[in-house]
C-alpha positions as CSV (number, residue, x, y, z in Angstrom):
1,X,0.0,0.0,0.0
2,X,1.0,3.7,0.0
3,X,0.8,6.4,1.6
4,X,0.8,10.0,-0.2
5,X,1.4,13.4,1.4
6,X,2.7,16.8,-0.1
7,X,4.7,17.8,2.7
8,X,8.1,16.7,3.6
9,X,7.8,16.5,6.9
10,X,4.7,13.9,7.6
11,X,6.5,11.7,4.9
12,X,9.5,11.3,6.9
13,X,7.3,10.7,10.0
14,X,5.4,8.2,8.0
15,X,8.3,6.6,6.9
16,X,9.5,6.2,10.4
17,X,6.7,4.6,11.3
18,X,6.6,2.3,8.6
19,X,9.8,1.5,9.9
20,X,9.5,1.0,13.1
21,X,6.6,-1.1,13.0
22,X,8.1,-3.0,10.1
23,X,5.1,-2.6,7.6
24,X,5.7,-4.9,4.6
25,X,4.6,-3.8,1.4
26,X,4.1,0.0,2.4
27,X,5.7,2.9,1.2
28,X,5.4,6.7,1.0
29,X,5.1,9.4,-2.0
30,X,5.9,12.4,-1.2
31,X,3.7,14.2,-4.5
32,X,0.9,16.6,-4.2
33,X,-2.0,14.4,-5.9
34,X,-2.2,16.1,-8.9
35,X,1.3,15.3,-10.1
36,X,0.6,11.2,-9.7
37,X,0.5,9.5,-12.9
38,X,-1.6,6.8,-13.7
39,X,0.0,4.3,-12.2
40,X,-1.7,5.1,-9.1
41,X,-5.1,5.0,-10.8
42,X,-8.1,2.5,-9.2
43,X,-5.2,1.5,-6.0
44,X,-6.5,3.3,-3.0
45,X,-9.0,2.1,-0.2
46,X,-9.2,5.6,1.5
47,X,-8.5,9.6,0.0
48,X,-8.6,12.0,2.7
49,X,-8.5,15.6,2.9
50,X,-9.1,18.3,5.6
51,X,-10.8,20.5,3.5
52,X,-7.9,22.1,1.4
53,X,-10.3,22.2,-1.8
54,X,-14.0,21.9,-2.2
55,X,-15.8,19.1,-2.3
56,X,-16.4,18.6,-6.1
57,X,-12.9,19.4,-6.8
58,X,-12.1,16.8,-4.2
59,X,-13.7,14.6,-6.1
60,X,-12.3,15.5,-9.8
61,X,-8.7,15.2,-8.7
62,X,-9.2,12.0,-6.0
63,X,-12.1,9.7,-7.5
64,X,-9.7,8.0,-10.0
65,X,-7.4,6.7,-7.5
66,X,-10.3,5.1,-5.4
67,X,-10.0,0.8,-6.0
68,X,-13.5,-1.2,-6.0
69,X,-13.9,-1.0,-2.4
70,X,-12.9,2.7,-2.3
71,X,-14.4,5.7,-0.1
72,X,-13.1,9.5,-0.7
73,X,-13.3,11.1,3.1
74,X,-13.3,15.1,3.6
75,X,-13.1,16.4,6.9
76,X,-14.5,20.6,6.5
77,X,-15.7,23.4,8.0
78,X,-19.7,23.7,9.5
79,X,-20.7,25.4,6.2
80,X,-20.7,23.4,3.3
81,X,-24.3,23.3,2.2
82,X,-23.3,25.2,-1.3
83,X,-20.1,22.8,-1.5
84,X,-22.1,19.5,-1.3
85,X,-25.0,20.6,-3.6
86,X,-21.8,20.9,-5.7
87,X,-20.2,18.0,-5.6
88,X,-23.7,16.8,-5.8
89,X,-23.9,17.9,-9.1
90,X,-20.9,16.4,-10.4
91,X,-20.7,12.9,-8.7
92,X,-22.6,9.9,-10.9
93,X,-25.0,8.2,-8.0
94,X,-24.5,5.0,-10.6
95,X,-21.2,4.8,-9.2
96,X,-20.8,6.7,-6.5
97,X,-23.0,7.0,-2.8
98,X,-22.2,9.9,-0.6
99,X,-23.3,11.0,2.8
100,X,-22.2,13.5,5.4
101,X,-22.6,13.4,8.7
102,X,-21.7,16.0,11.7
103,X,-19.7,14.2,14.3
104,X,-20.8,14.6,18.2
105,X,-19.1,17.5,19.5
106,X,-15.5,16.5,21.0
107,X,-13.3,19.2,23.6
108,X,-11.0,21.0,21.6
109,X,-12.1,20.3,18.0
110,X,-13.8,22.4,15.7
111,X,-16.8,21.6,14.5
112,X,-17.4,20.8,11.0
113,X,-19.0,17.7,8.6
114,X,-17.0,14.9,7.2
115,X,-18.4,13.8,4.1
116,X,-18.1,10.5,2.5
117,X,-18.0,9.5,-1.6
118,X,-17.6,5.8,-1.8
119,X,-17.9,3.6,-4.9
120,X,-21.5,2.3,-4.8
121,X,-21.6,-1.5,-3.2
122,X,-19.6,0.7,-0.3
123,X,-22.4,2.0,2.2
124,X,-20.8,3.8,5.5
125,X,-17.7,1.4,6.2
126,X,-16.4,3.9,8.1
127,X,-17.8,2.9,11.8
128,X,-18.4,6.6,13.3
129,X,-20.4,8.0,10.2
């Protein structure tokens, strides 16, 4: 599996961590997700952001690199209504099945929505949604 990240500085935490608790098979890119080619295409089980782009353009630039059993994940802000009408818009519900959710409050995090694109025969995998 792999692990992608733009900045420097988580990769070599990641890698250290791969290291330390000797994951086989694992490795890290250090690439912004534009710039992977398509060898990366259809490999991943889970893209997350933290709301660096809206939602639809989340899903442009991410939704090729989901596998069969793949979910997108975007953790944003507690105003998104015009963001997921959006991506609404743009995803194919033949393919795709999204939901959103707004976590339980929690001491010392913001509040905000994580929303959820995952290929169709995937329906909320991810146990706190």
């Amino acid at each position: 599996s792999s692990l992608v990240d733009s900045r420097k500085k988580r990769c070599i935490f990641l890698s250290a961590v791969i290291d330390r608790l000797s994951l086989a098979n694992t490795t890290v890119v250090s690439a912004r997700i534009e710039s992977l080619d398509s060898s990366f295409d259809e490999s991943f089980d889970l893209v997350i952001t933290r709301g660096t782009v809206t939602l639809s353009s989340f899903f442009s630039l991410s939704s090729r690199f989901l596998n069969q059993n793949g979910t997108l994940l975007a953790i944003k802000g507690d105003a998104i209504e015009d963001e997921y009408q959006a991506l609404d818009c743009v995803v194919d519900k033949n393919v795709f099945n999204m939901l959103r959710t707004f976590p339980a409050p929690f001491p010392g995090v913001r509040d905000g929505w994580i929303v959820q694109v995952s290929k169709r025969h995937v329906i909320n995998t991810l146990p706190y949604l």
